[in-house]
ChimeraX commands (.cxc) that place a marker at each C-alpha (Angstrom):
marker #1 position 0.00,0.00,0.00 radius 0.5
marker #1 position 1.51,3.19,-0.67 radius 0.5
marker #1 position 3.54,5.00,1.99 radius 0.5
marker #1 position 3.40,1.15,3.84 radius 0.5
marker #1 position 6.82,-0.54,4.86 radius 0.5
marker #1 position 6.40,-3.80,4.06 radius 0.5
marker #1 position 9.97,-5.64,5.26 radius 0.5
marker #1 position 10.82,-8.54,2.80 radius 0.5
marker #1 position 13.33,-11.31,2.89 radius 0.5
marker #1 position 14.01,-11.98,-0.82 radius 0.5
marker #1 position 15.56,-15.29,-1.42 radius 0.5
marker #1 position 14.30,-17.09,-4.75 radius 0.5
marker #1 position 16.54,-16.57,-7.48 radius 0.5
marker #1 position 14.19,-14.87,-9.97 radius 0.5
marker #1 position 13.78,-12.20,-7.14 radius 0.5
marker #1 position 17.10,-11.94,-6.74 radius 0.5
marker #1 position 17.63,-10.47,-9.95 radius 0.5
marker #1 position 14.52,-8.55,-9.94 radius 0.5
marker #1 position 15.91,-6.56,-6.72 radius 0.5
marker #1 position 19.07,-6.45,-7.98 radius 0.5
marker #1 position 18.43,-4.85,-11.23 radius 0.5
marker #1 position 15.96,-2.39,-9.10 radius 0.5
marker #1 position 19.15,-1.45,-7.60 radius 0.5
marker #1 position 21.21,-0.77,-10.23 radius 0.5
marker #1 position 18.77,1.52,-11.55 radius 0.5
marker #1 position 15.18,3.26,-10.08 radius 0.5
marker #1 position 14.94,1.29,-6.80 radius 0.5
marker #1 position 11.52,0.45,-7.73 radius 0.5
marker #1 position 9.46,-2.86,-7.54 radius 0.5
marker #1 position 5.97,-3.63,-8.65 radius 0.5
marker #1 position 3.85,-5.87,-6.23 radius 0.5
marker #1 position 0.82,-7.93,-7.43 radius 0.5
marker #1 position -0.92,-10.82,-5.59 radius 0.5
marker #1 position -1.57,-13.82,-7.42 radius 0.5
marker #1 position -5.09,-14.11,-7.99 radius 0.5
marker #1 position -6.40,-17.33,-6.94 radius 0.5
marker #1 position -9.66,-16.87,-8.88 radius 0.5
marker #1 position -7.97,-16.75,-12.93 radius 0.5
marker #1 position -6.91,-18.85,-15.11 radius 0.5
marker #1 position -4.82,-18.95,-17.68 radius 0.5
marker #1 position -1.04,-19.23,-18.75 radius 0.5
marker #1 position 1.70,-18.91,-16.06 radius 0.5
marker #1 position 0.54,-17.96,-12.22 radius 0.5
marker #1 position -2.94,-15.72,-12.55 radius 0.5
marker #1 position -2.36,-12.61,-10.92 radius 0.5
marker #1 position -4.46,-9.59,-10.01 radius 0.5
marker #1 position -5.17,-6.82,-12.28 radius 0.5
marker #1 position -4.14,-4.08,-9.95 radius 0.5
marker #1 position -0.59,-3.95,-7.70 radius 0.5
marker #1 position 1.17,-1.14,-5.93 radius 0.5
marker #1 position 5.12,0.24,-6.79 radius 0.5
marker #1 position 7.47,0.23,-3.70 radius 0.5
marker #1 position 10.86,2.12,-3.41 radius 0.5
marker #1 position 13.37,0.21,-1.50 radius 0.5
marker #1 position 14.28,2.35,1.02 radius 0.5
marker #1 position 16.48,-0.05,2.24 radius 0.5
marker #1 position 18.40,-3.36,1.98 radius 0.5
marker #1 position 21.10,-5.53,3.62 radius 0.5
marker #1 position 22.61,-8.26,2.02 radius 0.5
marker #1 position 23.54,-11.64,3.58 radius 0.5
marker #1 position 26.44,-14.09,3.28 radius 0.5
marker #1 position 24.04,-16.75,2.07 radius 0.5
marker #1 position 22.72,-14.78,-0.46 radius 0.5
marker #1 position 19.55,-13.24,0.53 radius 0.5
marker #1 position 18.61,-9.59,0.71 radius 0.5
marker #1 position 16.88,-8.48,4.06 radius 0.5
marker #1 position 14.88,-5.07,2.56 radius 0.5
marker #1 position 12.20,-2.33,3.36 radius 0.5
marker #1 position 10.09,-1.50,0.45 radius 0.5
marker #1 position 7.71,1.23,0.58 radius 0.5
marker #1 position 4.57,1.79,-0.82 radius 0.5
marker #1 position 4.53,4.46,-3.69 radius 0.5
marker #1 position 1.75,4.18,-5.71 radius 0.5
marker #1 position -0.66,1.54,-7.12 radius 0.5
marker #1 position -1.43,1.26,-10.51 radius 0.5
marker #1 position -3.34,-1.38,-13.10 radius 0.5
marker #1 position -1.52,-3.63,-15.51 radius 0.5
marker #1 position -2.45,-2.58,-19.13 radius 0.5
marker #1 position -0.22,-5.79,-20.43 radius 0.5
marker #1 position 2.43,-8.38,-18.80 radius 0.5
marker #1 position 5.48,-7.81,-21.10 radius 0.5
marker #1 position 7.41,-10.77,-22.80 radius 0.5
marker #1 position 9.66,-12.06,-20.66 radius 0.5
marker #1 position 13.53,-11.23,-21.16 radius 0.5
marker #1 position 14.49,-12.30,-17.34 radius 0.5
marker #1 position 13.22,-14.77,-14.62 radius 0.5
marker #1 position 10.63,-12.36,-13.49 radius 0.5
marker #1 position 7.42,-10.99,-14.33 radius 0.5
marker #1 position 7.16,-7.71,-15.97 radius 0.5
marker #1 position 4.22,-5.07,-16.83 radius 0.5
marker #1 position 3.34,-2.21,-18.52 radius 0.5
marker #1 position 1.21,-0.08,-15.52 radius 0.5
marker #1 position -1.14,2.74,-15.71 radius 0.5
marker #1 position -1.13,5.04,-12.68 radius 0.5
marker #1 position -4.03,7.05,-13.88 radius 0.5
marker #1 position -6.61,5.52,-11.38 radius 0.5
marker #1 position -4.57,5.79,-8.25 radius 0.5
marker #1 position -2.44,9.47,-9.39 radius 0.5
marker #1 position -4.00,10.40,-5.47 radius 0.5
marker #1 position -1.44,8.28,-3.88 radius 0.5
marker #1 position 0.97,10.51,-4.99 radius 0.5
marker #1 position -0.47,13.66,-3.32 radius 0.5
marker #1 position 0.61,15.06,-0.06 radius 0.5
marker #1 position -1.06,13.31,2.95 radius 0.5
marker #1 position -4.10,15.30,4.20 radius 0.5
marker #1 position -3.41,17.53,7.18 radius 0.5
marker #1 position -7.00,17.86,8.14 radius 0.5
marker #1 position -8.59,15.17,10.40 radius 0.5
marker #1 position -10.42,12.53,9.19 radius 0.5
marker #1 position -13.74,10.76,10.16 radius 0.5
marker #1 position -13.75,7.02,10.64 radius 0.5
marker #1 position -10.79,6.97,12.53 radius 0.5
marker #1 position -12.34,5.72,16.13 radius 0.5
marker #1 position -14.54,3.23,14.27 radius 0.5
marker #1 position -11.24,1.93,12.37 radius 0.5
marker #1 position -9.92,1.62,16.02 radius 0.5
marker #1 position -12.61,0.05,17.12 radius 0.5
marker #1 position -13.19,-2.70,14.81 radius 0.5
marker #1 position -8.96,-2.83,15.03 radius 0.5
marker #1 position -9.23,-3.40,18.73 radius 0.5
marker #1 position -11.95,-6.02,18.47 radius 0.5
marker #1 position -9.57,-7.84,15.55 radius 0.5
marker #1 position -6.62,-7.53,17.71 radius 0.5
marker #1 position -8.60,-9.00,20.74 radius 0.5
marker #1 position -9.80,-11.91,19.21 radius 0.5
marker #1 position -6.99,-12.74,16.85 radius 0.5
marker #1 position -5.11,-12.95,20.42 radius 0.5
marker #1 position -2.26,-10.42,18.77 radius 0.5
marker #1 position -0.81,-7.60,20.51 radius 0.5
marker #1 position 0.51,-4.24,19.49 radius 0.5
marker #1 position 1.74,-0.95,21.09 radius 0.5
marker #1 position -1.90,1.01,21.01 radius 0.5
marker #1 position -0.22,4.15,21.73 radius 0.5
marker #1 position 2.19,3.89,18.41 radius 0.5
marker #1 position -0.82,2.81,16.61 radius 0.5
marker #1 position -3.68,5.42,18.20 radius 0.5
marker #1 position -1.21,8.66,16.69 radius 0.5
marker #1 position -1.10,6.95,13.03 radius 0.5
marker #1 position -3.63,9.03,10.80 radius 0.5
marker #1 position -5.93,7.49,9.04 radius 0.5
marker #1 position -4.10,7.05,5.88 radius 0.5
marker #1 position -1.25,5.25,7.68 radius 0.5
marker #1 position -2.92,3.62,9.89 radius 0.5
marker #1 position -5.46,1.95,6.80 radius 0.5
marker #1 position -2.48,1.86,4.72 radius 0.5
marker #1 position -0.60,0.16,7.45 radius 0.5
marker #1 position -2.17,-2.45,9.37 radius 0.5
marker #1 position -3.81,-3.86,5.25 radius 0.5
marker #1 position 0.17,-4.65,4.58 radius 0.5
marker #1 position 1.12,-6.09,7.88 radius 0.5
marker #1 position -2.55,-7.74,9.26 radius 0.5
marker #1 position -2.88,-11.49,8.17 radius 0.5
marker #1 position -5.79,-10.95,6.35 radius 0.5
marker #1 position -6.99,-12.93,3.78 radius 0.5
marker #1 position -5.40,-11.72,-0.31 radius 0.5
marker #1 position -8.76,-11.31,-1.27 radius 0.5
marker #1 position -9.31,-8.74,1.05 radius 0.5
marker #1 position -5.93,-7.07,0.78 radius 0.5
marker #1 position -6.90,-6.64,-2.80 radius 0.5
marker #1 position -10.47,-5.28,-2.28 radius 0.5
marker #1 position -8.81,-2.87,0.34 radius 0.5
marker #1 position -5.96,-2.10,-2.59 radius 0.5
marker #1 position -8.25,-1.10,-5.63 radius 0.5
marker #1 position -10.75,1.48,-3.61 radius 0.5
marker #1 position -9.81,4.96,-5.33 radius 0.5
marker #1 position -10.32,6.97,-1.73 radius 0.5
marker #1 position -8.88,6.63,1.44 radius 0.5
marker #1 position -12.83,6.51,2.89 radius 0.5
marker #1 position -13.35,3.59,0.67 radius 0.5
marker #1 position -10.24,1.65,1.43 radius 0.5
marker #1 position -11.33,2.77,5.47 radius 0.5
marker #1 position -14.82,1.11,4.79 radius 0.5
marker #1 position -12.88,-2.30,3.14 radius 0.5
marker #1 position -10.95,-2.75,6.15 radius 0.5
marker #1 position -13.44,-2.51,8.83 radius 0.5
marker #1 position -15.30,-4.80,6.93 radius 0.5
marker #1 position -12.58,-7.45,6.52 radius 0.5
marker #1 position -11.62,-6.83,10.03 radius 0.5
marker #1 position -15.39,-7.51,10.94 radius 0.5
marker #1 position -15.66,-10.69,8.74 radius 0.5
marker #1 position -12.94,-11.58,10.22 radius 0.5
marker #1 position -13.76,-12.03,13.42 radius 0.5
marker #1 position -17.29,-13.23,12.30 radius 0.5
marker #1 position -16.13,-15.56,10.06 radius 0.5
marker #1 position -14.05,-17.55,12.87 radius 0.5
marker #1 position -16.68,-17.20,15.02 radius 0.5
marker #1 position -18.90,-19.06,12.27 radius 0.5
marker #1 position -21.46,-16.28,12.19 radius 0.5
marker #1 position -22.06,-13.72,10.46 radius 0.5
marker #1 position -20.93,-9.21,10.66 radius 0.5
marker #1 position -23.54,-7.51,12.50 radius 0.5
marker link #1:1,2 radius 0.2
marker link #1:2,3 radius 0.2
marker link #1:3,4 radius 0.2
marker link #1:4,5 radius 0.2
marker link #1:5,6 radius 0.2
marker link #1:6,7 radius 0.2
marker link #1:7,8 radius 0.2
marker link #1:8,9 radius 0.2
marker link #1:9,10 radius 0.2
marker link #1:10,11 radius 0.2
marker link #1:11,12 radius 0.2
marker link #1:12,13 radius 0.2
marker link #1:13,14 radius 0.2
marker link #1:14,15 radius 0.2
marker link #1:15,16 radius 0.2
marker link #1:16,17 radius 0.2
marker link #1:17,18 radius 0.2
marker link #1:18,19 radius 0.2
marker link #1:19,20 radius 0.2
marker link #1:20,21 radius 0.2
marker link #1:21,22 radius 0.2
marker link #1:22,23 radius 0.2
marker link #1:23,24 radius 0.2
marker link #1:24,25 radius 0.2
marker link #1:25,26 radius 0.2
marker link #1:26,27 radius 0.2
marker link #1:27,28 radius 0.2
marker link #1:28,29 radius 0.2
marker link #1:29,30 radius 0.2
marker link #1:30,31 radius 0.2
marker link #1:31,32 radius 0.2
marker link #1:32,33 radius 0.2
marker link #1:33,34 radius 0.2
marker link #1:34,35 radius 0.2
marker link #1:35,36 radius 0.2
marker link #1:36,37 radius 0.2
marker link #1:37,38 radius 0.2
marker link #1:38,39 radius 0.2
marker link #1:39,40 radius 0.2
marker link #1:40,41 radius 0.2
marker link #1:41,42 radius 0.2
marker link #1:42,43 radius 0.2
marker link #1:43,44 radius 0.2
marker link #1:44,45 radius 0.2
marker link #1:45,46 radius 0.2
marker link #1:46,47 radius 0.2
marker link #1:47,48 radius 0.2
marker link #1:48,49 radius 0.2
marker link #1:49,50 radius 0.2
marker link #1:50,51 radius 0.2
marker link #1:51,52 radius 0.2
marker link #1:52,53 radius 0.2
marker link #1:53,54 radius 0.2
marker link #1:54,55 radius 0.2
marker link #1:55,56 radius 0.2
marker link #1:56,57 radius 0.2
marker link #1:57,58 radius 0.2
marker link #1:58,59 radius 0.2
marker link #1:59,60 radius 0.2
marker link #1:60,61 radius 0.2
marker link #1:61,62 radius 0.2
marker link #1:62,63 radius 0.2
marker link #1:63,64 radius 0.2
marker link #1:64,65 radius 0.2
marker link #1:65,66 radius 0.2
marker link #1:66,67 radius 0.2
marker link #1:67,68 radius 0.2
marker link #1:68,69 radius 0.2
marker link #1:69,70 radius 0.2
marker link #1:70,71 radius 0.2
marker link #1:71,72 radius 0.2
marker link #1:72,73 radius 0.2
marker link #1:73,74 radius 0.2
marker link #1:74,75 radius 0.2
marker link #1:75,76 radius 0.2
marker link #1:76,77 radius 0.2
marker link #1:77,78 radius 0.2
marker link #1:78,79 radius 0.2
marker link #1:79,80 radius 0.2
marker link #1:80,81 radius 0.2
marker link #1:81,82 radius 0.2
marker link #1:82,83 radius 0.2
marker link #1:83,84 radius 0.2
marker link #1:84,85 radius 0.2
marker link #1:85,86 radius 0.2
marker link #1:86,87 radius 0.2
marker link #1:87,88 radius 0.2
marker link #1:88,89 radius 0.2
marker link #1:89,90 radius 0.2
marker link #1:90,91 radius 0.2
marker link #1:91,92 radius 0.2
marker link #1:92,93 radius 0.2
marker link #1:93,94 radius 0.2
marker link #1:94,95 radius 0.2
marker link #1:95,96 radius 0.2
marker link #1:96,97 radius 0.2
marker link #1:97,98 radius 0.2
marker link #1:98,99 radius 0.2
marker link #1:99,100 radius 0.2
marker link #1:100,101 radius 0.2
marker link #1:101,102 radius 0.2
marker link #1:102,103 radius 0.2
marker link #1:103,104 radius 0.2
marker link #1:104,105 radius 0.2
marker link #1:105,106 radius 0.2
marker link #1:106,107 radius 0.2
marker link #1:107,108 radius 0.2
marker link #1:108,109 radius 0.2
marker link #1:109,110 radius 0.2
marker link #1:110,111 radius 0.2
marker link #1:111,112 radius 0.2
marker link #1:112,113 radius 0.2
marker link #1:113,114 radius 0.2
marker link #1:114,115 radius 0.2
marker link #1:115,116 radius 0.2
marker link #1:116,117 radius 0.2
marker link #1:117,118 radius 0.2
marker link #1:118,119 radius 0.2
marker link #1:119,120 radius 0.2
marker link #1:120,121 radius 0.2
marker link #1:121,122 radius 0.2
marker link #1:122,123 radius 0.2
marker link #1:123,124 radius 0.2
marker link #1:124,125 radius 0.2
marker link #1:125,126 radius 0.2
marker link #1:126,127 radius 0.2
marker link #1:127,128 radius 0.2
marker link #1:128,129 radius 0.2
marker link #1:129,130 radius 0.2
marker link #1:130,131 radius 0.2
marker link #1:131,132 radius 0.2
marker link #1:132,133 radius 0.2
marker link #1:133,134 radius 0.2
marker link #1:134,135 radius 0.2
marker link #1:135,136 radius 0.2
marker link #1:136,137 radius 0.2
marker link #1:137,138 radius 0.2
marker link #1:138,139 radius 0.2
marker link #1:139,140 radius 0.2
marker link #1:140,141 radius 0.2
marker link #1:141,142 radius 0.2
marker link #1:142,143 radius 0.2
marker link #1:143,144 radius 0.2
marker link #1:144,145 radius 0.2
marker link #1:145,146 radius 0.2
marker link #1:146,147 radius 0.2
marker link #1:147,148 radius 0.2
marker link #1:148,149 radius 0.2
marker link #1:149,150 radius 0.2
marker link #1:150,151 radius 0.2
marker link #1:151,152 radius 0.2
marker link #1:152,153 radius 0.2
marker link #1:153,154 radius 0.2
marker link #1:154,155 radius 0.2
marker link #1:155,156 radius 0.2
marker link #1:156,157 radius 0.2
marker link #1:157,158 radius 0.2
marker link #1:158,159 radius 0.2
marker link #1:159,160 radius 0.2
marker link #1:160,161 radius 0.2
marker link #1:161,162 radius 0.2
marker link #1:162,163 radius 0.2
marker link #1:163,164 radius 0.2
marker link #1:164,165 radius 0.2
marker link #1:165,166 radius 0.2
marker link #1:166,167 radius 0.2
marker link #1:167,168 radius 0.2
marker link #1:168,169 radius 0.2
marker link #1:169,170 radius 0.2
marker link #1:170,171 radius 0.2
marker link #1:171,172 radius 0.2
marker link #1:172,173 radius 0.2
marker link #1:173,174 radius 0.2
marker link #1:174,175 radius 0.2
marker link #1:175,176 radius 0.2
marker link #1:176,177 radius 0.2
marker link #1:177,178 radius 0.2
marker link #1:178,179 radius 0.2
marker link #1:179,180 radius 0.2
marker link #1:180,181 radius 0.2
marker link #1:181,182 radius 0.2
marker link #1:182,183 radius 0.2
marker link #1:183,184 radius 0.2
marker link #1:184,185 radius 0.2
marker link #1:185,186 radius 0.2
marker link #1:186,187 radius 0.2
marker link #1:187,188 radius 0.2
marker link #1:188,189 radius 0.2
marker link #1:189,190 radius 0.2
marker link #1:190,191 radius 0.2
view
């Protein structure tokens, strides 16, 4: 999500040399889920991903690369481009999502208690803990942004959360995925 550290131990070969030409040049990685739902040649993967800058990296004596990417701005993959290296590449439009790219807002925001709220709840039954006074100061973009990148929620719902244009959309998706799931380990249903 953009403006979301997401920490990444990269050890596969193919990204290997993805990160490594990143670093020789722009930094800059494109992140799609595979999409479980498709078919078709090679892995199926989402329509819609986000660019991270690696802001930073260390690399180990058994080859892997330890790094912090952050979020930058989503886009939607016009075409997946022949491949001339052991990764995936695409041809993005950033049209749709040109927002992320605009200076946080300094006003506040509504939703932010009932984000908590539902957060709290999550948190509670999920049995996971987290420093409530770091988290309480986040606004609401980081704190969306945020807890969608590092929560174990289910891919489906990190996408839905991912392709809402506005910040009180993506708010909305992740109270609701929060909700469900709680509900949904309960075996009920959100009320």
């Amino acid at each position: 999500m953009p403006r979301a550290e997401l920490p990444l131990n990269i050890f596969e070969p193919r990204y290997l040399d993805m990160v490594s030409d990143a670093l020789a040049t722009h930094h800059m990685i494109g992140m799609v889920q595979p999409d479980p739902s498709a078919s078709g040649e090679g892995a199926p993967i989402y329509g819609t991903g986000c660019a991270g800058r690696i802001t930073s990296y260390t690399e180990l004596r058994d080859g892997r690369i330890l790094l912090s990417l952050t979020g930058v701005c989503r886009f939607d993959i016009v075409e997946e481009l022949p491949a001339n290296n052991r990764y995936r590449s695409v041809r993005p439009r950033w049209s749709r999502f040109l927002g992320d790219l605009e200076s946080e807002p300094t006003r506040a925001e509504p939703g932010k208690s009932e984000i908590l709220r539902h957060l709290k709840r999550y948190f509670e039954f999920k049995k996971l803990e987290t420093d409530w006074e770091v988290i309480e100061r986040l606004s609401v973009l980081e704190l969306v942004h945020t807890m969608t990148t590092l929560m174990p929620l289910e891919p489906v719902d990190k996408q839905s959360i991912l392709e809402c244009e506005s910040l009180s959309d993506r708010a909305r998706a992740l109270c609701s995925a929060l909700e469900f799931g709680v509900a949904g380990s309960m075996g009920g249903k959100p009320h």
